[in-house]
C-alpha positions in Angstrom: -50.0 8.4 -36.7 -48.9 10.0 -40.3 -48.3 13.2 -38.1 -45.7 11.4 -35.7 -44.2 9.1 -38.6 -43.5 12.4 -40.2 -42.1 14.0 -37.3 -39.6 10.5 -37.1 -38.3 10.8 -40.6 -37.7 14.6 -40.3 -35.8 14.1 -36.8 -34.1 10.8 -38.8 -33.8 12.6 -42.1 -31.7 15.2 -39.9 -27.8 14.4 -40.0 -27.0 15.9 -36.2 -30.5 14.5 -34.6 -29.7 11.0 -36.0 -26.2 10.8 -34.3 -27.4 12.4 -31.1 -30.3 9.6 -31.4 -27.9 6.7 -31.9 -25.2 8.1 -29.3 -28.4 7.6 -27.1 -28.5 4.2 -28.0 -24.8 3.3 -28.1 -24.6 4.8 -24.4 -27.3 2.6 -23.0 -26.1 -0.4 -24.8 -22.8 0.1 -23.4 -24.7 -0.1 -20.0 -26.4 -3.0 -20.8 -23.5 -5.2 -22.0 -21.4 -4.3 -19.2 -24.1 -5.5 -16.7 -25.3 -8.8 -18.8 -21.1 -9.5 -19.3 -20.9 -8.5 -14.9 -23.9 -11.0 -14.4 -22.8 -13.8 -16.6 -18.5 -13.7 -15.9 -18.8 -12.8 -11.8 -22.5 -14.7 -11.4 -19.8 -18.2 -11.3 -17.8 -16.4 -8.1 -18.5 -16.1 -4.3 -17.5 -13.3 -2.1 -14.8 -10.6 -3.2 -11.3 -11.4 -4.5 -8.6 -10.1 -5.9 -9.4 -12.5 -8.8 -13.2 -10.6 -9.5 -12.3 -7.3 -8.8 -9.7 -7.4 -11.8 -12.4 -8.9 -13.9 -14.8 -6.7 -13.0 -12.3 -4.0 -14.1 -11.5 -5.5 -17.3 -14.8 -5.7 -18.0 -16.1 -2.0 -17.4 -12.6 -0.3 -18.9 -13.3 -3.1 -21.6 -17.6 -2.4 -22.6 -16.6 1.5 -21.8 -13.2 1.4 -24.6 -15.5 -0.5 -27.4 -18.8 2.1 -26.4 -16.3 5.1 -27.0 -14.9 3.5 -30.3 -18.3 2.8 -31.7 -19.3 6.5 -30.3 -16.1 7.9 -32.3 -16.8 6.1 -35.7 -20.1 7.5 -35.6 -19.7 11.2 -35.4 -15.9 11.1 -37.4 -17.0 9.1 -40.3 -14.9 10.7 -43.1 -10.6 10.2 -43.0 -10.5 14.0 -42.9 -12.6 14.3 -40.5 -10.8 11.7 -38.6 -7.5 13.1 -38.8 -8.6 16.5 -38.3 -10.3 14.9 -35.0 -7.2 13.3 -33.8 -4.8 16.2 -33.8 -7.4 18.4 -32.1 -8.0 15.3 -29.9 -4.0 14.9 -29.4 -3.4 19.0 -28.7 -5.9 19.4 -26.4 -4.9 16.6 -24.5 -1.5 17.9 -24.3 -2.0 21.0 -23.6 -5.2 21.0 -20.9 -5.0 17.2 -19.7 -1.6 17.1 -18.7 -1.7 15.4 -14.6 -4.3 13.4 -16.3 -1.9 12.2 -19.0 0.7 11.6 -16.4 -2.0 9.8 -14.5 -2.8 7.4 -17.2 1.3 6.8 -18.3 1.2 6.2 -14.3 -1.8 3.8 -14.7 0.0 1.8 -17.3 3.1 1.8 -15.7 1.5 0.4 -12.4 -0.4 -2.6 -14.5 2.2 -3.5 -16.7 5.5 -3.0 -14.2 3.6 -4.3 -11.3 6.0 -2.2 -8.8 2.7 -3.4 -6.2 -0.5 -5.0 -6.4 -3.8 -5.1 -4.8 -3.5 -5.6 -1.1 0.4 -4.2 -0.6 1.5 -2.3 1.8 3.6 0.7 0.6 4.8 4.0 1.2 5.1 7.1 -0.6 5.5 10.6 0.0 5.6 10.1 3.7 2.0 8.4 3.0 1.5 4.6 4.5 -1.2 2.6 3.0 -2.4 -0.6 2.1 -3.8 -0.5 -2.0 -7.2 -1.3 -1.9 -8.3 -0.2 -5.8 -6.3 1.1 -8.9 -8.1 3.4 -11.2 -6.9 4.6 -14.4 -6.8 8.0 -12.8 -6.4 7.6 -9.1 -5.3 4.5 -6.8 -6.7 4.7 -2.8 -5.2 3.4 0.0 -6.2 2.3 3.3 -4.2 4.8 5.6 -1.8 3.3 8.2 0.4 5.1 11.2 0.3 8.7 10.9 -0.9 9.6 14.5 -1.1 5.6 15.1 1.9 3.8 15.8 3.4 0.2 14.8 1.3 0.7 11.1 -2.1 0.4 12.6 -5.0 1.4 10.5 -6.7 4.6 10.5 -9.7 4.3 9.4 -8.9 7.1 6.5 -9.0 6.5 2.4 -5.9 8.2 1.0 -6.0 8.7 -2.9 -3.2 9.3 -4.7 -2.7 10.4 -8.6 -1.1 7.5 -10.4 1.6 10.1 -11.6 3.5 9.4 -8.1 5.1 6.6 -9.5 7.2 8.7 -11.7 7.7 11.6 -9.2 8.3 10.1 -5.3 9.9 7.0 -4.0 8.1 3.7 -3.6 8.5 1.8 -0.6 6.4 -1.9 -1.1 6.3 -3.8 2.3 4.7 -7.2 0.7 5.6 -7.0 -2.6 8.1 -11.2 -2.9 8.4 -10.8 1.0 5.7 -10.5 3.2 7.7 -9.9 6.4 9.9 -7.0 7.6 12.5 -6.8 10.7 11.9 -4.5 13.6 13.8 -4.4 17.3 13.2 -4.0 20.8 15.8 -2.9 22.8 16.3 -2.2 26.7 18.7 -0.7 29.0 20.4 -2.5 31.5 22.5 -1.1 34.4 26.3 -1.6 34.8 26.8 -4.4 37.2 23.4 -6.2 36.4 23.6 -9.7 34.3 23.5 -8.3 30.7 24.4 -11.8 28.8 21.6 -13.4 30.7 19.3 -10.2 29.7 20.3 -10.5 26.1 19.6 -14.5 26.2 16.2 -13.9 27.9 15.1 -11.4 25.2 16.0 -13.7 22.4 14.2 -16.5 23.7 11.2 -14.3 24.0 11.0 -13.6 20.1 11.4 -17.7 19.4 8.8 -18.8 21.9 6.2 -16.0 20.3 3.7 -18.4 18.2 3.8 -16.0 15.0 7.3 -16.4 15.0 6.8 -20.1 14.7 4.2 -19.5 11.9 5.9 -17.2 10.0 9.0 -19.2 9.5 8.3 -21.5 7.0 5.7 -19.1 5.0 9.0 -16.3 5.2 11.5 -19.4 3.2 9.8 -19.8 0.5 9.1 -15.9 0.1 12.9 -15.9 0.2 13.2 -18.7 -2.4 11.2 -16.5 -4.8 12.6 -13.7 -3.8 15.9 -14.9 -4.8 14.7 -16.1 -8.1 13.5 -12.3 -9.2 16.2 -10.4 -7.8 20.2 -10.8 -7.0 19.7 -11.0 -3.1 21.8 -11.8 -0.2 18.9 -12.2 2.4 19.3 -12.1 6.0 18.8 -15.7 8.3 15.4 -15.6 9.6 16.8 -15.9 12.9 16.5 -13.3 15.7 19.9 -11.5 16.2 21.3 -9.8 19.7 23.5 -6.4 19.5 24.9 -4.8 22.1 25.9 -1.4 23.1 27.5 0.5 25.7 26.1 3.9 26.7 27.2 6.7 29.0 24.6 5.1 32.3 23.8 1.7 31.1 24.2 -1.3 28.7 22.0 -0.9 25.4 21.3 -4.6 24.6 18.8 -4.9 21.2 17.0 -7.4 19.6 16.3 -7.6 15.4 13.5 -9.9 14.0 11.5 -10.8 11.6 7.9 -10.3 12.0 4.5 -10.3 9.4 4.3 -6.6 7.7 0.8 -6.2 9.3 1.7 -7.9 12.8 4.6 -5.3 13.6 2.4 -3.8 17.0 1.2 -6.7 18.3 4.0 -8.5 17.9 6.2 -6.3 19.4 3.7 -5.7 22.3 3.6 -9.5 23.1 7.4 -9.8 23.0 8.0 -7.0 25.6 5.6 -7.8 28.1 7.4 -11.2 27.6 10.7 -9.5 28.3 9.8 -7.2 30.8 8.0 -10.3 33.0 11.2 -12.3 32.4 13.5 -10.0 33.1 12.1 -9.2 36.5 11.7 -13.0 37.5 15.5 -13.3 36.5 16.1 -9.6 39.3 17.7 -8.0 36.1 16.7 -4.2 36.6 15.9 -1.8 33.7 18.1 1.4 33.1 16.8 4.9 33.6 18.0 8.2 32.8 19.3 9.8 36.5 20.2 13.3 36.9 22.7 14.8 39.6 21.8 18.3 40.9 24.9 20.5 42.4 23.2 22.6 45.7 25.5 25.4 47.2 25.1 25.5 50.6 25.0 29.5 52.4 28.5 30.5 53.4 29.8 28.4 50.9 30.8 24.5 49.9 29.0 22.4 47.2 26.0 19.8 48.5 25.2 17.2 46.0 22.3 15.0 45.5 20.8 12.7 42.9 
């Protein structure tokens, strides 16, 4: 036992051994608060929300910040030390951490300017994703389009450095209004009943049951909305345009639909059309081509 107690208060006696001893320490006591703090704060939730994700955050960049503070007092203990430390620290950083710099300045931009949240949908780059985490370094979406059309889900994680914000465009589909307008249009021949045709295709859009439901949810996203920014928003009613072409009437149909319903939305509302349309005897426009045919021995035959 003297033989081991000796060992211990050389190891202790010994300046570096003793720091790497209590880093040990300080590292899994770090570990340990941040579970005891996860098991007491999140133990009073069910299920996963927005609400415990951020305070599971908050508390592992929180137990982490405090664990590297202690860890930093103990091995820069002197105020030369400590500002020698610091302007190594600060150079180095500059010089070799400079995306992750611009990652972090992104970080804070994102948290403090809220430009989206957890659970937007935005674009940037060309990229289309719902959020689904924010890290100090990195933020991941939930992929949507690319080869898939009408914003459909991909199935693919997309994760972007937080210094995007400062370098591309950032296009948020839900950030005051959770709707966005799309069209369907159709061709009609010359001849055919296009005022009839454009009625039908409004009425199509107002009978769709999400339409319905997202009316009164769209108002009030428009009253806030106009209380954060200087808007002139459009009437959530559907709008006809039309449009004459070289072969046919272009009649088109703007409305508003649910940011994540665009597909099926517009997938109910033209087979609605399309049904409608043909119980009414209204035809649908198609491209025709005539072909000139020189007959032997001269003349012109034509035929479409």
């Amino acid at each position: 036992m003297e033989g081991i107690s000796d060992l211990w208060a050389g190891i202790w006696a010994n300046t570096l051994y003793r720091k790497l001893i209590l880093s040990v320490v300080i590292i899994a006591g770090t570990f340990i608060v941040q579970g005891v703090a996860r098991r007491v704060l999140l133990g009073r939730f069910t299920g996963e929300t927005i609400q415990t994700y951020t305070l599971r955050k908050i508390i592992d960049y929180g137990t982490m910040t405090l664990g590297l503070i202690v860890l930093f007092g103990l091995w820069v203990q002197r105020t030369t030390d400590l500002t020698v430390g610091l302007g190594l620290l600060a150079a180095g950083l500059a010089f070799a951490l400079q995306e992750v710099i611009g990652s972090i300045a992104g970080w804070l931009s994102i948290i403090f300017g809220r430009p989206f949240l957890l659970g937007d949908r935005i674009e940037t780059g060309g990229i289309h994703g719902d959020v689904i985490d924010i890290g100090v370094l990195r933020t991941t979406l939930m992929e949507t389009g690319n080869w898939l059309g009408g914003q459909q889900n991909t199935g693919r994680f997309v994760t972007l450095s937080n210094a995007f914000i400062f370098k591309e465009p950032l296009f948020n589909y839900s950030r005051e209004t959770h709707y966005v307008w799309d069209e369907v249009r159709a061709s009609i021949p010359y001849g055919a009943d296009w005022a009839r045709a454009k009625a039908l295709m409004l009425e199509a859009v107002r009978r769709h049951p999400a339409y319905h439901a997202l009316l009164p949810r769209a108002e009030r996203q428009n009253t806030s909305a106009r209380r954060a920014f200087r808007l002139n928003l459009t009437p959530l009613e559907p709008r006809g345009f039309v449009d004459m072409a070289a072969s046919w009437i272009e009649i088109g149909v703007i409305f508003p639909v649910a940011y994540d319903g665009r597909r099926s939305f517009r997938s109910d509302v033209t087979e609605t059309i399309l049904h409608d349309l043909a119980a009414e005897g209204i035809p649908i426009a198609f491209p025709t081509m005539t072909v000139e045919m020189a007959r032997p021995g001269g003349g012109a035959q034509g035929g479409e």
